[in-house]
C-alpha positions as YAML, in Angstrom:
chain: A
units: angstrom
residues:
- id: 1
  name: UNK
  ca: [-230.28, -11.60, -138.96]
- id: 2
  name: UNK
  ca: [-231.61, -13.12, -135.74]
- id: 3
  name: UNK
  ca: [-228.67, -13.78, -133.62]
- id: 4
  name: UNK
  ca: [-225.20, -12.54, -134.05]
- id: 5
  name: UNK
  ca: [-222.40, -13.42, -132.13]
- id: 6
  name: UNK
  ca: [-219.60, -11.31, -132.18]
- id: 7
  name: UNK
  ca: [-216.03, -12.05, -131.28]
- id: 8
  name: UNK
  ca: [-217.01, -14.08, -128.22]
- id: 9
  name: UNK
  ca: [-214.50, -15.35, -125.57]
- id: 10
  name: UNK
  ca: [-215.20, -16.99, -122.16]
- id: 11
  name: UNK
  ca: [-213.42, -18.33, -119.00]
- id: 12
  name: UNK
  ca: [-214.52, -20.99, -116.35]
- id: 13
  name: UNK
  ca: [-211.81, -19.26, -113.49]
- id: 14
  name: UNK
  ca: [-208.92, -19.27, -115.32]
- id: 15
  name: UNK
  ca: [-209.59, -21.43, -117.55]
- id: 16
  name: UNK
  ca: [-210.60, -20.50, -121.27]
- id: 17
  name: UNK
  ca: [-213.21, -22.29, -122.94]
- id: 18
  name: UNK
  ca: [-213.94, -19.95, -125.52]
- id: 19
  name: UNK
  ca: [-211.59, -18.17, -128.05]
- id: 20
  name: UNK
  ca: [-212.99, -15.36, -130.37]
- id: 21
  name: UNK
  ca: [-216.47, -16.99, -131.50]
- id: 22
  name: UNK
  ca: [-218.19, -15.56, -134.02]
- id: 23
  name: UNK
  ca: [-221.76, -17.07, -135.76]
- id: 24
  name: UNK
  ca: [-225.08, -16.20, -137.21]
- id: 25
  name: UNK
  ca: [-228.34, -17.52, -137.55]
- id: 26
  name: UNK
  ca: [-231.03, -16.43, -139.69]
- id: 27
  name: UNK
  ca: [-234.72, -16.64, -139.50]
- id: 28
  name: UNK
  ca: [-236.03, -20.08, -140.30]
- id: 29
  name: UNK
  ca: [-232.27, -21.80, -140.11]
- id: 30
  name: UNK
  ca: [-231.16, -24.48, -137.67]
- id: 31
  name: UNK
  ca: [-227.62, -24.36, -137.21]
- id: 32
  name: UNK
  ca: [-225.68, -26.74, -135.98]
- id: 33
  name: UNK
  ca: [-222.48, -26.93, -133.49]
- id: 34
  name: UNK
  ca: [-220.29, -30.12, -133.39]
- id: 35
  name: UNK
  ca: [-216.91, -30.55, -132.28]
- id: 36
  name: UNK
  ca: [-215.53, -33.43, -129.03]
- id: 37
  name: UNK
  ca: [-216.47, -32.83, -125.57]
- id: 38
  name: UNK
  ca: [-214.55, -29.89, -124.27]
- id: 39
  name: UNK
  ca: [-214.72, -28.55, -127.50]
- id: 40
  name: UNK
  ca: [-217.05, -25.62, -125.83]
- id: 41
  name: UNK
  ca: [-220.56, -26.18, -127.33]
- id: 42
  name: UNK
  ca: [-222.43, -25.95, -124.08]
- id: 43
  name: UNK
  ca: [-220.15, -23.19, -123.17]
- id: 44
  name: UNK
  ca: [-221.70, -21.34, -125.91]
- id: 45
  name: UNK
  ca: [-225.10, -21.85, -125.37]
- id: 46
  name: UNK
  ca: [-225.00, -20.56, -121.86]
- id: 47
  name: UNK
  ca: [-223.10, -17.42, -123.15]
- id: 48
  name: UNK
  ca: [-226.22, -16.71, -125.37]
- id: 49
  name: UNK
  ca: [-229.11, -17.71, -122.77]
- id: 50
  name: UNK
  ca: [-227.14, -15.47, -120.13]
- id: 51
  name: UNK
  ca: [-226.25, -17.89, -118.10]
- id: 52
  name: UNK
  ca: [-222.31, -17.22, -118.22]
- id: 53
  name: UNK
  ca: [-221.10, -13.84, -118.55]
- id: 54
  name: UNK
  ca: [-218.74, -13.61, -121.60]
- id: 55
  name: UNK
  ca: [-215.10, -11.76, -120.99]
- id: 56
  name: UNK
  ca: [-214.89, -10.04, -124.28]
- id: 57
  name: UNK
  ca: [-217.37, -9.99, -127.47]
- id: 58
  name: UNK
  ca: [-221.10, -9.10, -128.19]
- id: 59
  name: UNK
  ca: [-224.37, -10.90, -128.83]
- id: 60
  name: UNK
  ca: [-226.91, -9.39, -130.64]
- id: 61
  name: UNK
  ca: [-230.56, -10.48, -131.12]
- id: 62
  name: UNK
  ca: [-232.99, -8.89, -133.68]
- id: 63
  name: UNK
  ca: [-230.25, -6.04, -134.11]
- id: 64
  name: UNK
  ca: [-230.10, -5.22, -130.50]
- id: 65
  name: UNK
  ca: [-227.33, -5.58, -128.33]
- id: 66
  name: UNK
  ca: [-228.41, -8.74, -125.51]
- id: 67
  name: UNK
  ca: [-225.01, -9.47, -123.78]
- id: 68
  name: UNK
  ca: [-225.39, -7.66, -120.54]
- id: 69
  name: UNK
  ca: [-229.28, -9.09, -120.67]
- id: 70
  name: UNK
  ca: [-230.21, -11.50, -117.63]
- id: 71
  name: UNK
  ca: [-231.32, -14.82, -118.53]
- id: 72
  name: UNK
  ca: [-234.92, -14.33, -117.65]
- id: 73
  name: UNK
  ca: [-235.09, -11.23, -119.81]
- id: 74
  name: UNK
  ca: [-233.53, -13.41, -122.92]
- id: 75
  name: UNK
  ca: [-236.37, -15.72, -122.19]
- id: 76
  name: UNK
  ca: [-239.11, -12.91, -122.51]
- id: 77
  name: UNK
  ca: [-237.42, -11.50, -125.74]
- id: 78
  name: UNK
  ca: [-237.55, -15.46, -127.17]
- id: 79
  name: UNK
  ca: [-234.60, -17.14, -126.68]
- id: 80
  name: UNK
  ca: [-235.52, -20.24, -125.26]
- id: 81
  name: UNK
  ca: [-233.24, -23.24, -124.10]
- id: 82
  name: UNK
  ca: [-234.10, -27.09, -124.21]
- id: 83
  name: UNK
  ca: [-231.11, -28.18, -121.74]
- id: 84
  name: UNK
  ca: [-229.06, -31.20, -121.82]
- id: 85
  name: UNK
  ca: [-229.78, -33.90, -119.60]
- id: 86
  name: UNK
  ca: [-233.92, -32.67, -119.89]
- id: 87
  name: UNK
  ca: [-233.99, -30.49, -116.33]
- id: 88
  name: UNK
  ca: [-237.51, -31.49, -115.76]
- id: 89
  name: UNK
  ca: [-239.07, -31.06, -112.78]
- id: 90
  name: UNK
  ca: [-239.66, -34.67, -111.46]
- id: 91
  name: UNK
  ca: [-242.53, -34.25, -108.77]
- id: 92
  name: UNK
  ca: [-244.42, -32.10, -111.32]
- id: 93
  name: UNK
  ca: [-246.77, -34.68, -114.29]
- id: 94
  name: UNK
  ca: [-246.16, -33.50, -117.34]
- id: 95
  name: UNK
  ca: [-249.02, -31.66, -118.26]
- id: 96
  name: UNK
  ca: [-247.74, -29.26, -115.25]
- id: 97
  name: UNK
  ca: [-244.31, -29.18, -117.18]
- id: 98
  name: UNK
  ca: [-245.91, -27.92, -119.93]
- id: 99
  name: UNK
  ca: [-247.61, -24.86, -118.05]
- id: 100
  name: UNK
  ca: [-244.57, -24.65, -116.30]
- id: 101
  name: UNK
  ca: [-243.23, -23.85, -119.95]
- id: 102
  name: UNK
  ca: [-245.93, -20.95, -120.60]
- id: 103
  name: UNK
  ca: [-244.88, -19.15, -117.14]
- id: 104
  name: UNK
  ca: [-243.40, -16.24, -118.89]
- id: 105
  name: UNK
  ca: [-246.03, -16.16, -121.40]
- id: 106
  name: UNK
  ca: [-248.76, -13.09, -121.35]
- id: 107
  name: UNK
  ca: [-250.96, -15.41, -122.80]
- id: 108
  name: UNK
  ca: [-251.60, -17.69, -120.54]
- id: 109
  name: UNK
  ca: [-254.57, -19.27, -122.50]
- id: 110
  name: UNK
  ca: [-252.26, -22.65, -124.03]
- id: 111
  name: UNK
  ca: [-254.97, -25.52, -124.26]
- id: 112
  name: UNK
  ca: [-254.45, -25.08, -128.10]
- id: 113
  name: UNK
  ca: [-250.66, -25.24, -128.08]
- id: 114
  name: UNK
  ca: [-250.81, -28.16, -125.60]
- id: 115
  name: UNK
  ca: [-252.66, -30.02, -128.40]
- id: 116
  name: UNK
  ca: [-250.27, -28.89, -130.69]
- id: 117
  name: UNK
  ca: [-247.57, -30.96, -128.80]
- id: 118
  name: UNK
  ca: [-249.51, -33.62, -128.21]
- id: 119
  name: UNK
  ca: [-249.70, -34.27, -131.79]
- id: 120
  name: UNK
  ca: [-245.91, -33.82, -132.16]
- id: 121
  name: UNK
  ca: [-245.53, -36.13, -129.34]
- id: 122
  name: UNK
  ca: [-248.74, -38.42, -128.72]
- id: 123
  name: UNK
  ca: [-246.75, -40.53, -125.91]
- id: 124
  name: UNK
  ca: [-246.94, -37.59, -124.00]
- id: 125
  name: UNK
  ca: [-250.77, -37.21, -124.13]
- id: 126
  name: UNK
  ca: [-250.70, -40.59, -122.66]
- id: 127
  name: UNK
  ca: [-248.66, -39.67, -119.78]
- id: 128
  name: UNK
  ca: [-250.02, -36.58, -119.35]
- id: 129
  name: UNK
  ca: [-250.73, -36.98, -115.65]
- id: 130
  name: UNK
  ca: [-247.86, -39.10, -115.10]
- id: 131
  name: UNK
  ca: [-245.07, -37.55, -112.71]
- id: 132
  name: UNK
  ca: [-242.08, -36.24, -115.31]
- id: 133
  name: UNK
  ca: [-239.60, -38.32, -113.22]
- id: 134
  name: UNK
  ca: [-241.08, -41.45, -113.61]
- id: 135
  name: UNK
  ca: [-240.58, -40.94, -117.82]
- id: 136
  name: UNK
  ca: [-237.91, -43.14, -120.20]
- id: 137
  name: UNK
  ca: [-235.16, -40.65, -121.19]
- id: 138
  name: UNK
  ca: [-236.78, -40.71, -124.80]
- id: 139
  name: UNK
  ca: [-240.13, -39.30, -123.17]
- id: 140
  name: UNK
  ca: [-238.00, -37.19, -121.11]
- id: 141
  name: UNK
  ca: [-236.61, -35.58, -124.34]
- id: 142
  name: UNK
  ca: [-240.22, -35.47, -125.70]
- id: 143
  name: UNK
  ca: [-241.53, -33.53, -122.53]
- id: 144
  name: UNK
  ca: [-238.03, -31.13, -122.26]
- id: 145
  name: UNK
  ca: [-238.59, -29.99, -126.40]
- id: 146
  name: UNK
  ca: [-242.55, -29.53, -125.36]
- id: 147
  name: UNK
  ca: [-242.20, -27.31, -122.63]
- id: 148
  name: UNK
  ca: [-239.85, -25.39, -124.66]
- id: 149
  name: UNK
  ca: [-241.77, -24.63, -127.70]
- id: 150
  name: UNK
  ca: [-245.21, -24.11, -125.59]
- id: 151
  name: UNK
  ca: [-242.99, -20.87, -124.79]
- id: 152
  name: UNK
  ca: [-242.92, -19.84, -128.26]
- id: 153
  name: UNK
  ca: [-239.55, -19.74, -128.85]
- id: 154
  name: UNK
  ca: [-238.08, -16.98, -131.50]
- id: 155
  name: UNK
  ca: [-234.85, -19.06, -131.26]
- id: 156
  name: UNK
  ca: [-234.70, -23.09, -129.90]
- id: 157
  name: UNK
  ca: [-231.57, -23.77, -127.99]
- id: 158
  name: UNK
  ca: [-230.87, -27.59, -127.93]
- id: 159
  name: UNK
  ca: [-228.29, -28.92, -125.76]
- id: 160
  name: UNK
  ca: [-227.19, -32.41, -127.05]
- id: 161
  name: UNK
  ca: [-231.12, -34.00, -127.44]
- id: 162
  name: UNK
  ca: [-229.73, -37.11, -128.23]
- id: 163
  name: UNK
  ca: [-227.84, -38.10, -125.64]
- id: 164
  name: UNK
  ca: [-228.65, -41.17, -123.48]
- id: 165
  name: UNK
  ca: [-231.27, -42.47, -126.08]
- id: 166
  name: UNK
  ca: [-231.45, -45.84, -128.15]
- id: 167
  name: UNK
  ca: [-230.82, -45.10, -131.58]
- id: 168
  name: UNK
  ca: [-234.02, -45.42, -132.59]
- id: 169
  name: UNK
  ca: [-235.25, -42.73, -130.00]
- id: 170
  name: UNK
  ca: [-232.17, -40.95, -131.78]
- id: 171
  name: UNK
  ca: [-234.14, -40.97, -134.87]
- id: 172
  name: UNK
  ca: [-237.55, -39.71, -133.97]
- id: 173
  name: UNK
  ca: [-236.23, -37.29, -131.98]
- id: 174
  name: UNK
  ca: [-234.04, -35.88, -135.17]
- id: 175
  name: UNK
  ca: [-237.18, -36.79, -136.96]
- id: 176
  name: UNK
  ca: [-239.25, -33.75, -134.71]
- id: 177
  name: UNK
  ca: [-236.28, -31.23, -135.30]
- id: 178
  name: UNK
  ca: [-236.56, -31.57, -138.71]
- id: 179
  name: UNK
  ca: [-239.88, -31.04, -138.80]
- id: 180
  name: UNK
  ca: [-239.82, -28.11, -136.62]
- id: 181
  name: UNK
  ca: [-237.14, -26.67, -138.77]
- id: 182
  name: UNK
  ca: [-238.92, -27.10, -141.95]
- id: 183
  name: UNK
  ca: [-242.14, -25.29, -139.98]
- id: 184
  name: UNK
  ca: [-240.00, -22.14, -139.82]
- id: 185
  name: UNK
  ca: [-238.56, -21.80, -135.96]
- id: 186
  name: UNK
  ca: [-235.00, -21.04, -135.99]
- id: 187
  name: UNK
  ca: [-233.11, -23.23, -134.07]
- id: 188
  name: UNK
  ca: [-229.37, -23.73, -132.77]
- id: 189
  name: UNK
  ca: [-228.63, -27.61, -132.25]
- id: 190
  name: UNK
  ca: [-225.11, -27.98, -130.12]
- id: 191
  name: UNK
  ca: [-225.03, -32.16, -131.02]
- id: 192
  name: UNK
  ca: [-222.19, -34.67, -130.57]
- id: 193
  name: UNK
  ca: [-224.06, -36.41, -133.03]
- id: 194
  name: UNK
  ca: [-222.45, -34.24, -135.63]
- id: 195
  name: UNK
  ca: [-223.29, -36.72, -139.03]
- id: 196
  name: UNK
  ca: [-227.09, -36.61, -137.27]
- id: 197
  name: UNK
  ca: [-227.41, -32.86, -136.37]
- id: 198
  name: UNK
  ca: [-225.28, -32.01, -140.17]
- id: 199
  name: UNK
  ca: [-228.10, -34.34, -142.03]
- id: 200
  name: UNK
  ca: [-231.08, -31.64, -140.97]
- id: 201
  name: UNK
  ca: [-229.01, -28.56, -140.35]
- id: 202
  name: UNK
  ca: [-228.99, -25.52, -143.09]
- id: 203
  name: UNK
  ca: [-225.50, -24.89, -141.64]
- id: 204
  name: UNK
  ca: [-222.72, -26.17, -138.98]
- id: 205
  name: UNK
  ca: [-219.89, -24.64, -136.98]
- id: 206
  name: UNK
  ca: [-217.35, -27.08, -135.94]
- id: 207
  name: UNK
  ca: [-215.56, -26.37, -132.35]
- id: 208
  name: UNK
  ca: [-212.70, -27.39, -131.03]
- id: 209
  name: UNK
  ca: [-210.80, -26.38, -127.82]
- id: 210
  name: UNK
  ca: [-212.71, -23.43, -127.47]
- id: 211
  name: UNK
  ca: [-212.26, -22.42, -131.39]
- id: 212
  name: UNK
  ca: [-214.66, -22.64, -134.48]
- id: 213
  name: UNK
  ca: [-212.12, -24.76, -137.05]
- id: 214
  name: UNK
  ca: [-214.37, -25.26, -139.86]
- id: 215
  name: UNK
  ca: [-218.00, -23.54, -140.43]
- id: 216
  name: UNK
  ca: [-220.21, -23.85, -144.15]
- id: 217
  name: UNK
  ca: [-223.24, -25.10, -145.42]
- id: 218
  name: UNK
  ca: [-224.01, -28.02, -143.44]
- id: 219
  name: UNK
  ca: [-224.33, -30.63, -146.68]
- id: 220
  name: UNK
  ca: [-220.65, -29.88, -147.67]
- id: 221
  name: UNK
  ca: [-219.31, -30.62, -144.42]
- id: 222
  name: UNK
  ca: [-220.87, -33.80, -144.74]
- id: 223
  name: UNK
  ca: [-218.53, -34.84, -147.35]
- id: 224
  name: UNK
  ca: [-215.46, -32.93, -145.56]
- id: 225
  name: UNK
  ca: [-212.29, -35.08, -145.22]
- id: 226
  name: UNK
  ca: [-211.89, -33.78, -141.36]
- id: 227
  name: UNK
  ca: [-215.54, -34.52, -140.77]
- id: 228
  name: UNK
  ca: [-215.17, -37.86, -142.01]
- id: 229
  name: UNK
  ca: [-212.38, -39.13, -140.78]
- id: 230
  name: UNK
  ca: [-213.24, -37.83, -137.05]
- id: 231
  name: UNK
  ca: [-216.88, -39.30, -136.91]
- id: 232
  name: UNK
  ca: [-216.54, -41.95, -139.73]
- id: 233
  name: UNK
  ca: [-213.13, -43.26, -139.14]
- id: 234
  name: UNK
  ca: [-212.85, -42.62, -142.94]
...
């Protein structure tokens, strides 16, 4: 088991946004979480990269308790987060987003890994000493999932990487996440996208309101009635 998640609730104030969450992810597995905005996805996410304290429940990473960790020291254990809406840093080109990525590495020697992403995402290359804020929102998403794997993430957070982008920027960007999930890196995709994010995924949680409604293997809940008629109008 990689991460567990254990009976998690959460408040904005006093206002709830998560209700007993439970979920798992395994080695090599990219799990997905759908549900409407509000539902609590992002919520989530921040709950396991530390950067909202939980009110009740445990998270566990590797078998060892991580829910009193600070976000930094989630970071050095693995647990790395590709935010939504990118969170580049615009004045920087995006080769220096990159190293910005490999700050918390002891290795600081990432010329290789650089290439790596480069062939992953050759537009980049081309922009390399291009200011980050002057990208399209599709090289934007390019750049934000590079400087998170040049940390060498144990677990990929992904905070809606579709958003914003022309369907066919929807596609190659899908197109990389399935290929980084069939490499082996474990990954946990929080996509509104859900008949995208369920296509790829090994398994999906669905929220809603703050509550997990309907979890499985990610190809049955492709053919669920619920699924259907909420995203397909079916």
């Amino acid at each position: 088991m990689l991460l567990k998640v254990e009976n998690l609730t959460a408040y904005y104030e006093n206002i709830r946004a998560l209700e007993n969450i439970s979920i798992e992810i395994n080695k090599g597995e990219l799990v997905a979480i759908i549900g409407p905005n509000g539902a609590g996805k992002t919520t989530l996410l921040k709950c396991i990269s530390g950067l909202l304290k939980p009110k009740t429940g445990k998270i566990f990473f590797e078998n060892t308790e991580i829910t009193h960790l600070s976000p930094w020291e989630r970071v050095k254990l693995g647990i790395i987060t590709v935010p939504e809406g990118r969170r580049l840093f615009p004045y920087l080109t995006v080769l220096e987003n990159l190293y910005v990525g490999a700050y918390m590495r002891k290795n600081k020697d990432v010329s290789n890994d650089i290439n790596e992403i480069f062939k992953l995402f050759p537009i980049l290359k081309e922009r390399s000493n291009q200011l980050a804020g002057t990208l399209s929102g599709g090289e934007g998403q390019m750049l934000a999932i590079g400087r998170g794997l040049i940390s060498k993430p144990k677990l990929l957070l992904m905070d809606e990487p579709s958003m914003g982008l022309m369907p066919r920027l929807v596609d190659e960007i899908f197109d990389v996440i399935d290929k980084l999930r069939k490499s082996g890196l474990s990954i946990l995709l929080v996509e509104q996208n859900a008949m995208k994010a369920l296509s790829i995924a090994n398994r999906a949680y669905m929220l809603e309101t703050g509550r997990i409604v309907l979890y499985g293997n990610a190809k049955e809940l492709l053919n669920n009635p619920l699924i259907k008629k909420l995203y397909l109008g079916k």
